[in-house]
Structure formats: structure tokens, C-alpha cells
MILORO-675807 format. One line per 5 residues: number of its first residue (from 1); for each residue x, y, z of N, C-alpha, C. Coordinates in Angstrom, 2 decimals. Layout:
MILORO-675807
NUM> X/Y/Z/X/Y/Z/X/Y/Z; ...
//
This chain:
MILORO-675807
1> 14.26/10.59/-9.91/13.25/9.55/-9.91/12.73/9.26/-11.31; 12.26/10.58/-12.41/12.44/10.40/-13.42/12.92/10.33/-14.34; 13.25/10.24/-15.60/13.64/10.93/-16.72/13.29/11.79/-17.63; 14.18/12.73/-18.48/13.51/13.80/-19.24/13.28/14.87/-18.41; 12.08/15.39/-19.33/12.02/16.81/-18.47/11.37/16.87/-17.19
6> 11.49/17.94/-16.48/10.79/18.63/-15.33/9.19/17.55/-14.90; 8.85/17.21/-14.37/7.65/16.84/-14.34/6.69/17.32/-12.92; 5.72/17.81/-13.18/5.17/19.18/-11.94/3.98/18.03/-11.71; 4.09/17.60/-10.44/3.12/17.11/-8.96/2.37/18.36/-8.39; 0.85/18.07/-8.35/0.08/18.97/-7.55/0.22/17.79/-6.77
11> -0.07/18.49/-5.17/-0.65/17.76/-4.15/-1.30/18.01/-3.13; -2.51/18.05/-3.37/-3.78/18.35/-2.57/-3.92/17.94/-0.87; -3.21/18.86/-0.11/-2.75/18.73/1.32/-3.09/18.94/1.80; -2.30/19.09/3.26/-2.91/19.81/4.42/-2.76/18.42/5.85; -2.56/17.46/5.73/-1.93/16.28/6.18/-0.48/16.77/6.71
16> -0.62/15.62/7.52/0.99/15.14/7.98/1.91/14.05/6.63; 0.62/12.94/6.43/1.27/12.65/5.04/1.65/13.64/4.08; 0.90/14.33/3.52/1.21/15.38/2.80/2.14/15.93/2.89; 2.50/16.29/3.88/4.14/17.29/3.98/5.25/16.18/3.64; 4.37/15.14/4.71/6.12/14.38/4.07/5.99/13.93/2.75
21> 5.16/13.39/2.04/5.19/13.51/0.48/5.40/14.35/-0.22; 5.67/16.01/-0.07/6.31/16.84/-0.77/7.83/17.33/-0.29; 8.05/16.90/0.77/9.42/16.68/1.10/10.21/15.60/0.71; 9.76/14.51/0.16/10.42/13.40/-0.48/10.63/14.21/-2.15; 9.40/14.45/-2.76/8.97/14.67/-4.26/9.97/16.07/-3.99
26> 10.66/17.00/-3.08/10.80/18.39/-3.62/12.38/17.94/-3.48; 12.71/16.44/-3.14/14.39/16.81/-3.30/14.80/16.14/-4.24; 13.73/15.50/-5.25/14.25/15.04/-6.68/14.36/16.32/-7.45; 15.21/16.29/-8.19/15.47/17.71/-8.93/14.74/16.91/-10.55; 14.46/16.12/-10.81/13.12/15.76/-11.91/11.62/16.21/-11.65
31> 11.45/16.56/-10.60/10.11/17.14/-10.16/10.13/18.16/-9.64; 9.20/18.55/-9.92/8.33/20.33/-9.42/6.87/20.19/-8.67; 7.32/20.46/-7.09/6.33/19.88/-6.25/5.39/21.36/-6.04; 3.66/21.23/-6.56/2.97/22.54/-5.52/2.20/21.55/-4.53; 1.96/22.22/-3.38/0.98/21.92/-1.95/0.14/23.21/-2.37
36> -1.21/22.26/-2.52/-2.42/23.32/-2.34/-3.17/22.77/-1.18; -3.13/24.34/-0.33/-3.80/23.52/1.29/-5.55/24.26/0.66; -6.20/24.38/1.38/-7.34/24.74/1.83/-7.56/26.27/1.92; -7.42/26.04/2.80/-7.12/27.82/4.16/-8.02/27.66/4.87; -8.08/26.30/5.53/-9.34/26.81/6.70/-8.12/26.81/8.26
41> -7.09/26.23/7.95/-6.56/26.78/9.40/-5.54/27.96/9.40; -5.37/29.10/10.42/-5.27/30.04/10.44/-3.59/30.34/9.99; -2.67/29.36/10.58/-1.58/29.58/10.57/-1.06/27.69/10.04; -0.98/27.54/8.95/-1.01/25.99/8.58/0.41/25.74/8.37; 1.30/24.48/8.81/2.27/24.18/8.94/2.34/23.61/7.17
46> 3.32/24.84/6.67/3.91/24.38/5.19/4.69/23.94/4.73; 4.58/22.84/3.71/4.93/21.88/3.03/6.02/22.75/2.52; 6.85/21.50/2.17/8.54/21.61/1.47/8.08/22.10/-0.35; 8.49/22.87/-0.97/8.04/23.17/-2.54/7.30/24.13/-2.58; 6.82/24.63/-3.67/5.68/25.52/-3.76/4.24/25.34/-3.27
51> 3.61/26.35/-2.70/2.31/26.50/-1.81/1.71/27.15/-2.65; 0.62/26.76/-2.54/-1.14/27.69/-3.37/-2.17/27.57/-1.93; -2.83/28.78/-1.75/-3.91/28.34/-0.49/-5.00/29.08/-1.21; -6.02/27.51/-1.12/-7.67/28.47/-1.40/-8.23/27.44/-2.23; -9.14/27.58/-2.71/-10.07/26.77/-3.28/-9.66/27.10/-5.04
56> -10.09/25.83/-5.64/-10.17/26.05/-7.07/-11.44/26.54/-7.93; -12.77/26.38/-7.42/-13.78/26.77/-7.70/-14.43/25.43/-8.38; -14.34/24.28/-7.57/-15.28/23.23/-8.21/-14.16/22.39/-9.40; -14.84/20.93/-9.51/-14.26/20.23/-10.71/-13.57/20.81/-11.53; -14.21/21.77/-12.37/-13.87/22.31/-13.51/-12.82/23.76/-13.57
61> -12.78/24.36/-12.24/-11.77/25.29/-11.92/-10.69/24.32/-11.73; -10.67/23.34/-11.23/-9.14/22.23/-11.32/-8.73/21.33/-12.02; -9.70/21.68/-12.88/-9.56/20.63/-13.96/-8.58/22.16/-15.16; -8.94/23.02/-14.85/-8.49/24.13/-15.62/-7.18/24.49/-15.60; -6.74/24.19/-13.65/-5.60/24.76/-13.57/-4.49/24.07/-13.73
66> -5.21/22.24/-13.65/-4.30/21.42/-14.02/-3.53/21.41/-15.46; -4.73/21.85/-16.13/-4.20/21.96/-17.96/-3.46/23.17/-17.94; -3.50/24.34/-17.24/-3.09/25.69/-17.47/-1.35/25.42/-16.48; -1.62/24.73/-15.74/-0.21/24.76/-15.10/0.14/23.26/-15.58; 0.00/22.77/-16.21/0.55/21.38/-17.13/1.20/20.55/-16.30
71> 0.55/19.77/-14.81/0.41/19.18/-14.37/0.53/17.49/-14.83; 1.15/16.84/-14.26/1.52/15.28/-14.53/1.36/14.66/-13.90; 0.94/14.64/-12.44/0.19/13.72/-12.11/-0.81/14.78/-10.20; -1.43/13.61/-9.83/-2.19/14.65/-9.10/-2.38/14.07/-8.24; -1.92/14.22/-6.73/-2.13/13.45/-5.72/-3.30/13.45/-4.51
76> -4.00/13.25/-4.04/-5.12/13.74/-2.98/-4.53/13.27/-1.93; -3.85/14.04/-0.66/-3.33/13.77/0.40/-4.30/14.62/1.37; -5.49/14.65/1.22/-5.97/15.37/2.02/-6.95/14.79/3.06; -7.15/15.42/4.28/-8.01/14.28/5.13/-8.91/13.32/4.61; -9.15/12.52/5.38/-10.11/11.43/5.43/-11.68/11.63/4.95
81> -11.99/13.29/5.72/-13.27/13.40/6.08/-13.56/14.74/5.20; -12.24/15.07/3.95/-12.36/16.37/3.65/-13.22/15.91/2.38; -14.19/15.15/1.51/-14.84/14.55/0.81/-14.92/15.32/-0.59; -15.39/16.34/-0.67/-16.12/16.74/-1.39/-14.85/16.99/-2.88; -13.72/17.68/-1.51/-11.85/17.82/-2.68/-11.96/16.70/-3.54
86> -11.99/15.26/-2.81/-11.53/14.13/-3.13/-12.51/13.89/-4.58; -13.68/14.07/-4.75/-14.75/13.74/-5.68/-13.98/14.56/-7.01; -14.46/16.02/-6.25/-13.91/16.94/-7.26/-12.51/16.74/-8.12; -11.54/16.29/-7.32/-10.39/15.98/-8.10/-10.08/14.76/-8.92; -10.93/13.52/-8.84/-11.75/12.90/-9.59/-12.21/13.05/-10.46
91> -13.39/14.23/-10.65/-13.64/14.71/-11.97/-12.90/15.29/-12.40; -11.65/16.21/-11.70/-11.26/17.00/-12.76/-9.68/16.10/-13.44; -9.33/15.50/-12.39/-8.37/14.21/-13.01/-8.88/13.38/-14.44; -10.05/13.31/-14.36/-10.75/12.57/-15.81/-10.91/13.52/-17.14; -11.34/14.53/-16.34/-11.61/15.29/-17.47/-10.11/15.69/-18.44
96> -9.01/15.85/-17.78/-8.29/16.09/-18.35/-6.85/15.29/-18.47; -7.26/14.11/-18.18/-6.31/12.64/-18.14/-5.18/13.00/-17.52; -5.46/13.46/-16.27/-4.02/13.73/-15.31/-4.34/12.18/-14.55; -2.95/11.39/-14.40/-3.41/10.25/-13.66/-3.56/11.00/-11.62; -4.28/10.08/-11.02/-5.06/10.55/-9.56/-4.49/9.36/-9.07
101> -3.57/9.57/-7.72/-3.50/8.98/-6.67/-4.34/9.55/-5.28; -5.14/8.60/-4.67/-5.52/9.05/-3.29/-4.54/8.25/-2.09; -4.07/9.28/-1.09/-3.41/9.08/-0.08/-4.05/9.00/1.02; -4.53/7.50/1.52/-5.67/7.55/2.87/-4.80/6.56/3.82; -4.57/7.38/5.08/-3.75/6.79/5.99/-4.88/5.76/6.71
106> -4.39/4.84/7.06/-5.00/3.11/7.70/-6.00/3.90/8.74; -7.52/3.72/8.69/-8.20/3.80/9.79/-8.04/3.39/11.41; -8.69/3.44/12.32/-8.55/2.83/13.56/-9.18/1.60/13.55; -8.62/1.24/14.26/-9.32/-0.13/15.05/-9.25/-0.67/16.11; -10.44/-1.06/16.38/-11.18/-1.16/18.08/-10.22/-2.45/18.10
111> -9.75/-2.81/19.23/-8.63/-3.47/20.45/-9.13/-4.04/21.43; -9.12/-4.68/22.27/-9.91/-5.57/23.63/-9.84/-4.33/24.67; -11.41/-3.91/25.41/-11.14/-2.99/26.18/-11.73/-1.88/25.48; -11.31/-1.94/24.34/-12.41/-0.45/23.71/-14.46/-0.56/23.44; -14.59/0.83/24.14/-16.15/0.45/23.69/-16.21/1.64/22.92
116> -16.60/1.23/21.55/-16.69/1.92/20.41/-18.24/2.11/19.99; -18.69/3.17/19.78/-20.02/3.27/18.78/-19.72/4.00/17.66; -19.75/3.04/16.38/-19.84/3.62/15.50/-20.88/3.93/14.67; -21.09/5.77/13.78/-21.97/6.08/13.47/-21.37/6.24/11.94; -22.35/7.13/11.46/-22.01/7.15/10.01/-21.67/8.84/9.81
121> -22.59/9.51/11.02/-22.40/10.94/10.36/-22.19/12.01/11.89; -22.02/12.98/11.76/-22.24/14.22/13.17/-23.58/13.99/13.77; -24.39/14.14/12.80/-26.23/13.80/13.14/-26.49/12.89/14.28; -25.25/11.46/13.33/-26.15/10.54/14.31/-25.11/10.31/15.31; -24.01/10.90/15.10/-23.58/11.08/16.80/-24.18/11.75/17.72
126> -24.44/12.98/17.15/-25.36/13.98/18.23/-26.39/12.99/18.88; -26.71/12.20/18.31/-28.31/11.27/18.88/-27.54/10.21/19.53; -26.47/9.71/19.18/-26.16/9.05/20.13/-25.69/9.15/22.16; -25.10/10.47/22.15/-24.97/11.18/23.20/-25.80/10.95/24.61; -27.38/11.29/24.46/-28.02/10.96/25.68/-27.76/9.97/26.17
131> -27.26/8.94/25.65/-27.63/7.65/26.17/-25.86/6.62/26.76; -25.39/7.66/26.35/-23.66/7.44/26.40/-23.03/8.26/27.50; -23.61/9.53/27.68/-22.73/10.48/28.64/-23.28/12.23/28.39; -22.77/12.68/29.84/-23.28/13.88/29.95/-22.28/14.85/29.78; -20.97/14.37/29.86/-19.61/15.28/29.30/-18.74/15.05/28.55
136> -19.02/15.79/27.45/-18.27/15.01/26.07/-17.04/16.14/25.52; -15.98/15.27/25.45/-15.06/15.65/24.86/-14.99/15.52/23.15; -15.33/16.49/22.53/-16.09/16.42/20.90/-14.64/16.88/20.24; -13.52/16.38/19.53/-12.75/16.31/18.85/-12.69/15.90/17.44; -14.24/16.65/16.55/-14.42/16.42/15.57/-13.54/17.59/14.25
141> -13.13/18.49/15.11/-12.94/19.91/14.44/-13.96/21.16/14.56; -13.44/22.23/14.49/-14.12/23.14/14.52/-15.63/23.26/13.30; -15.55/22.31/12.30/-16.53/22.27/12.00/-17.48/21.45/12.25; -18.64/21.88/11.81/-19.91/20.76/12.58/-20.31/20.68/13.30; -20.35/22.27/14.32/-20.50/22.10/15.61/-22.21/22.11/15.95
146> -22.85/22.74/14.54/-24.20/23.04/14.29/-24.92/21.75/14.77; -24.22/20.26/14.56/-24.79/18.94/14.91/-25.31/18.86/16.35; -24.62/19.66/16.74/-24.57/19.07/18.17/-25.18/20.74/19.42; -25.75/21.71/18.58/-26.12/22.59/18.95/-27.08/22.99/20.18; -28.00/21.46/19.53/-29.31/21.30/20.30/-29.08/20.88/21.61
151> -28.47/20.05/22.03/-28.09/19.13/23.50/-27.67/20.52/24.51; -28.73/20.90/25.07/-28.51/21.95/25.63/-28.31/21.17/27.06; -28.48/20.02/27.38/-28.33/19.28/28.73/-26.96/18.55/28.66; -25.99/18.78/27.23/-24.70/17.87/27.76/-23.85/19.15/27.49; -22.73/18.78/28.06/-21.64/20.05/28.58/-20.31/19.40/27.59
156> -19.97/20.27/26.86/-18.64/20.04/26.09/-17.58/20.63/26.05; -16.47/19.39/25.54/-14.88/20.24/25.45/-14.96/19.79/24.22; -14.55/20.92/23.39/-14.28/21.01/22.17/-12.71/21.51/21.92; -12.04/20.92/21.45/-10.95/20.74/20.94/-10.84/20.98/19.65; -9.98/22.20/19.37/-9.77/22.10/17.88/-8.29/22.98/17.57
161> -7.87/23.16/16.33/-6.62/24.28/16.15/-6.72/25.89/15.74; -7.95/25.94/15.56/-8.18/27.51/15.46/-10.23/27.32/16.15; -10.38/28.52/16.81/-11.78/28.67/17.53/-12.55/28.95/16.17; -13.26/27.81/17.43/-14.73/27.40/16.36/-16.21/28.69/16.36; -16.91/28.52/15.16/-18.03/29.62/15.15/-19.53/28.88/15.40
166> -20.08/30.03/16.28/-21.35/29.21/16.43/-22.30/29.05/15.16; -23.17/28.03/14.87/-23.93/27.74/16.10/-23.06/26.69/16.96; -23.35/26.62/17.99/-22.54/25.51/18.97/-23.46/25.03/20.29; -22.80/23.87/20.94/-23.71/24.01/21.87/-23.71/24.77/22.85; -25.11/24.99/24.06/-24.56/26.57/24.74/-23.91/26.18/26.18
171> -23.51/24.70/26.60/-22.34/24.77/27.25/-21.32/24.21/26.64; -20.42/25.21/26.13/-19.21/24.29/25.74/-17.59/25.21/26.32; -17.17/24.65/26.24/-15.68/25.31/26.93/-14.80/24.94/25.69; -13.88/25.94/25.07/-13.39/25.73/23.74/-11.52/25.68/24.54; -10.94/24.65/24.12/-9.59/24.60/23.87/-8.78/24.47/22.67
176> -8.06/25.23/22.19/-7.00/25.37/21.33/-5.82/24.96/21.46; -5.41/23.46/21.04/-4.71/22.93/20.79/-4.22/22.16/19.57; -3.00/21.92/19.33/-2.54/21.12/18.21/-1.98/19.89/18.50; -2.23/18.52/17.95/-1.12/17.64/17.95/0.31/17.24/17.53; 1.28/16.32/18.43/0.48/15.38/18.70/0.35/15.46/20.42
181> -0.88/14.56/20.99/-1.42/14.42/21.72/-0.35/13.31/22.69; -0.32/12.66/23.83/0.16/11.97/24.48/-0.96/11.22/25.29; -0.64/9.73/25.16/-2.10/9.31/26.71/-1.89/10.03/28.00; -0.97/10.56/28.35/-0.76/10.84/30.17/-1.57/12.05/29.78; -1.39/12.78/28.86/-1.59/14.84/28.79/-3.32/14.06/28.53
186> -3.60/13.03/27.86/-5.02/12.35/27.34/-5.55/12.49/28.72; -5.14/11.19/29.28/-5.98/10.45/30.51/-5.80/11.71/31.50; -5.06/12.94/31.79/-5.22/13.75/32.60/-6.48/14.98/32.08; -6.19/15.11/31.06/-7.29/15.49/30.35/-9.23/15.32/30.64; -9.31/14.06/30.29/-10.15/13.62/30.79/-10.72/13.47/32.36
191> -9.73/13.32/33.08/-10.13/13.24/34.50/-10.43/15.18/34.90; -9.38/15.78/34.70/-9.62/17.42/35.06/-10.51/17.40/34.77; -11.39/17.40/33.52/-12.66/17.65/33.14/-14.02/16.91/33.20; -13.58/15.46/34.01/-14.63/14.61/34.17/-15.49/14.23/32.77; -15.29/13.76/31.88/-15.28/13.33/30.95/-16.36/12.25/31.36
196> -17.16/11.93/29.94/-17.55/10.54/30.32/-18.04/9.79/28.86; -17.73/10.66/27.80/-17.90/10.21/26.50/-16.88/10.63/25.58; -16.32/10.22/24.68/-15.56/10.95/23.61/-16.08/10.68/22.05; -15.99/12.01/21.71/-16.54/11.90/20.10/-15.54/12.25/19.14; -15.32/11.07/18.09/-13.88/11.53/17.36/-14.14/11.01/15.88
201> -13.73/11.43/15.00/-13.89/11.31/13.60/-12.94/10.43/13.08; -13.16/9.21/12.39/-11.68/8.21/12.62/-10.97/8.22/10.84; -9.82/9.32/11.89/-8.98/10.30/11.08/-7.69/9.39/11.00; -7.41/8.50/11.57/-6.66/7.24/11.66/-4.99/7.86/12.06; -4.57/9.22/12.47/-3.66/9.86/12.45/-3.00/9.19/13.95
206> -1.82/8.86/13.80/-0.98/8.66/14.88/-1.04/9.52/16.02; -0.65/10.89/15.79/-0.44/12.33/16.27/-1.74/12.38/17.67; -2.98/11.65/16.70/-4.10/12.20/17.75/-4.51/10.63/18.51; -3.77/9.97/17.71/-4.71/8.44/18.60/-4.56/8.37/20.20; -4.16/9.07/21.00/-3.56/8.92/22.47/-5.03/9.29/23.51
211> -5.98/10.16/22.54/-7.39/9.41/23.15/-7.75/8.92/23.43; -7.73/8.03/22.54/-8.41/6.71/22.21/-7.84/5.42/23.37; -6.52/5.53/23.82/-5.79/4.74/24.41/-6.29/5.31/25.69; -6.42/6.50/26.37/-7.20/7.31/27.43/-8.48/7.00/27.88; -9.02/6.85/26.85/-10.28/6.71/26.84/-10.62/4.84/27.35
216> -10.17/4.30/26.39/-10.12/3.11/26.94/-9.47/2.75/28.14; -8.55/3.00/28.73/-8.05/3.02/30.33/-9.11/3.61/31.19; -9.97/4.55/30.57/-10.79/5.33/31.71/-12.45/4.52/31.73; -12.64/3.48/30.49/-13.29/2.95/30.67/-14.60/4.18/30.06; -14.35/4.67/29.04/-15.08/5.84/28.40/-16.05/5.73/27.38
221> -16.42/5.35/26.83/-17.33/4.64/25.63/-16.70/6.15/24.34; -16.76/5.78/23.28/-16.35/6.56/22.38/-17.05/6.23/20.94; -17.56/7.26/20.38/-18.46/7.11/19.43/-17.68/7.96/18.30; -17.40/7.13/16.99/-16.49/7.55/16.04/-17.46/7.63/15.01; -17.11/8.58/13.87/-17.91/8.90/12.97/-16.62/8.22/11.97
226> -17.77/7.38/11.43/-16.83/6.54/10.07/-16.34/7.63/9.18; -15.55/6.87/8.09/-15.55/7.99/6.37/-16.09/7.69/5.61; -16.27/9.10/4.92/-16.95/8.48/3.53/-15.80/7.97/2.71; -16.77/7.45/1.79/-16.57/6.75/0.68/-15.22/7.47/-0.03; -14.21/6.99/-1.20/-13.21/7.37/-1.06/-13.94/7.21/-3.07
231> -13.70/8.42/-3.86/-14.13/8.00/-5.65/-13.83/6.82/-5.81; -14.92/6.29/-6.32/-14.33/4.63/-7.21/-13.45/4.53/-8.21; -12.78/3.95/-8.39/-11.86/3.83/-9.73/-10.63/4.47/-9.34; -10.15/5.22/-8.10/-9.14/5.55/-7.75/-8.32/5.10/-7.05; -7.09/4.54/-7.51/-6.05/3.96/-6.70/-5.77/4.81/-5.06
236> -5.42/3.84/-4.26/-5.50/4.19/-2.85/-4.03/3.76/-2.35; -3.25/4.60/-1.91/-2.11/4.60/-0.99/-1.98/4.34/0.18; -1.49/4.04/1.51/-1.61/4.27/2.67/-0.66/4.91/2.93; 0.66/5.55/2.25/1.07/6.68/3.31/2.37/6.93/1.76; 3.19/7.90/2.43/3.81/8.70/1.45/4.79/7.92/0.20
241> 5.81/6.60/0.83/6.33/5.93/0.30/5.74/5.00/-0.79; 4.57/4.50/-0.37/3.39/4.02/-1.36/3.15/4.75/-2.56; 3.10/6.21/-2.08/3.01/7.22/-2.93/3.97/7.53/-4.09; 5.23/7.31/-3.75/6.25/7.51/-4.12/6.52/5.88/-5.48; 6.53/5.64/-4.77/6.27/4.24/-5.56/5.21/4.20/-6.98
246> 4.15/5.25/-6.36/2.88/4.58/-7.56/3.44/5.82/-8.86; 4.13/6.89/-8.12/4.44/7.96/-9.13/5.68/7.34/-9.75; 6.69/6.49/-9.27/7.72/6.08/-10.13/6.80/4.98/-11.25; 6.40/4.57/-11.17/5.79/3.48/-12.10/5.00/4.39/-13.19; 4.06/5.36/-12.68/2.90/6.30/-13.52/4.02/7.43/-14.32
251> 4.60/7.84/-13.70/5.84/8.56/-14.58/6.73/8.00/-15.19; 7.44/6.80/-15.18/8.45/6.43/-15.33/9.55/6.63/-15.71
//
């Protein structure tokens, strides 16, 4: 893809984009692909190239390791809702003139038939709840469950890929599952458990949208917690090939 020497891609993962963007980048033999996940899930499905798991210690710990491992360009493929990476790699992309691509897969969007409430945060979903339903299927992730602690009168299924820690609410029934999801395994879902609200973080992922399609057949109201804000001044991708593209041009 390039020319000259070796040129080493970090890429800040943990996505489905993500894997496949280091499976494209790890079979050019001009590049040297690392995946740095997180480590918040227990057993995480790994990317094609070299793996790092764990935190950098803030802006300036990645701004360090980028100069120390002589890094060329720096990709953010990491969730939607994972914020704080995205800032941080921002600063540390500036500080040390690594060019920054962000990789944000296409949000959802409400369809004829969907009843959507959208909020801005966990908070103000939790407040939205009384007034929506008494059995909520909460598919926000194992984190954040502290939001929703208080509603000691609504009964939840919490869905996530590794069990969640309290605080939580004190009826909840925890399932451990991974996507992707299907509407039939959805809409049966919902009925076994009598469902009557769904709460989902709009993660815009294919894998999990079969809710959403459930939900609307069942006539469910569903309250999505928007994203934040994505750093200003940073070019935005929608999926791996985009990606691929902005690094042939930035490398050339």
C-alpha cells in the first residue's frame, strides 16, 4: 500500500470494525499493525497483528508510546460511547504530530413503526423509565448499571458479555451473551420475558440491531442514549475501507 520503509499503525480497538481494519492493514507487508484493546472484556476476540491490552495512562502516556514505538499514523476504532480514549488520543495525536483517524460506524435510525425516546445520558434514561414500562430489557453494557440502581419498582434483563458489578438494580436477572443477535432469538426474547421497554446505547452495530427490529414488531417503545461528541478537528470514517483509503493518501 506503501512505499519505503516499514510503516507501524496503532489501532485503538476492540470493535468489529477494528478487527477488520487490522486484518486488511496486517496483510500489506509495508505495514506493521498493533491492536490496543482495553481489557474490560474477559476473553476479547483478537485482532489479526500485534495486540497490547490495558490502558496507556492518560494523553501523555500515549502520546509517549507513540514517540517511543515510532508510530505513523493512529487510528481510533473504538466504540461510539468509549469517549474519554477518543479525546485522549486527540491530545496525544497533537502533541506529537502522529496524523488521527476516527472510525465511527453510521448511527441508527428511527423507521415508520419505531417509537424511539431519545436521551442524552444513562441518568436521563433511568428517569425516563416510569413512564415507558415496568420491564426493561437494559442492553447498555455492563457498565452504568449504578444509573439505574434506584428503580427498585422496575424489573430488569440486563444483557451484557461478561457479568456486571453492583451497584445494580435489586431486581435484575443478568444474561451473558454475545452478538450477533437475530429478530426471531430478539422477538422471542422479549415475549419469554414480557418485556415492555428497551434501553440501548446507539452503538449503530449491525451484529446487535435485531432489537430494535423486535422491538418495533412488539410495539415496545425504546429509549436510546445518543453519543457523545466525537474531538473536533478529527477526520471521521464510517467503516474500515474508508479507513484504508484515508491511510493510503496520509502515508502515501
Amino acid at each position: 500500500m506503501v512505499n519505503g520503509a516499514v510503516r507501524h499503525i496503532l489501532i485503538l480497538g476492540g470493535t468489529t470494525e477494528a478487527r477488520r481494519l487490522a486484518a486488511d492493514l496486517a496483510a500489506d507487508p509495508a505495514l506493521r499493525v498493533t491492536s490496543s484493546l482495553a481489557g474490560r472484556v474477559a476473553e476479547p476476540r483478537l485482532p489479526a497483528g500485534r495486540v497490547r491490552i490495558g490502558g496507556f495512562g492518560g494523553p501523555e502516556g500515549l502520546a509517549r508510546w507513540l514517540r517511543e514505538q515510532q508510530v505513523d499514523a493512529l487510528i481510533d476504532a473504538t466504540h461510539p460511547f468509549a469517549g474519554t480514549i477518543s479525546f485522549n488520543a486527540a491530545r496525544a495525536a497533537a502533541a506529537v504530530r502522529v496524523p488521527l483517524l476516527a472510525v465511527r460506524r453510521p448511527g441508527w435510525v428511527a423507521g415508520p413503526g419505531d417509537d424511539w425516546h431519545p436521551v442524552g445520558s444513562l441518568a436521563e434514561a433511568a428517569d425516563a423509565l416510569p413512564a415507558l414500562g415496568e420491564r426493561v430489557f437494559l442492553t447498555t453494557g455492563r457498565m452504568g448499571l449504578a444509573a439505574f440502581a434506584h428503580l427498585e419498582d422496575r424489573w430488569f434483563l440486563v444483557r451484557s458479555v461478561d457479568a456486571p458489578e453492583p451497584p445494580m438494580p435489586p431486581r435484575t436477572e443478568i444474561l451473558l451473551d454475545r452478538g450477533p443477535f437475530t429478530p426471531e432469538g430478539e422477538a422471542d426474547l422479549l415475549r419469554r420475558h414480557r418485556i415492555d421497554v428497551l434501553v440501548t446505547k446507539d452503538s449503530g452495530a449491525a451484529a446487535t440491531s435485531a432489537k430494535l427490529t423486535a422491538a418495533r414488531e412488539a410495539g415496545i417503545p425504546v429509549v436510546v442514549v445518543q453519543r457523545p461528541p466525537t474531538p473536533s478537528g478529527v477526520p471521521v470514517a464510517t467503516g474500515p475501507a474508508e479507513a484504508v483509503e484515508w491511510l493510503t493518501r496520509t502515508l502515501g
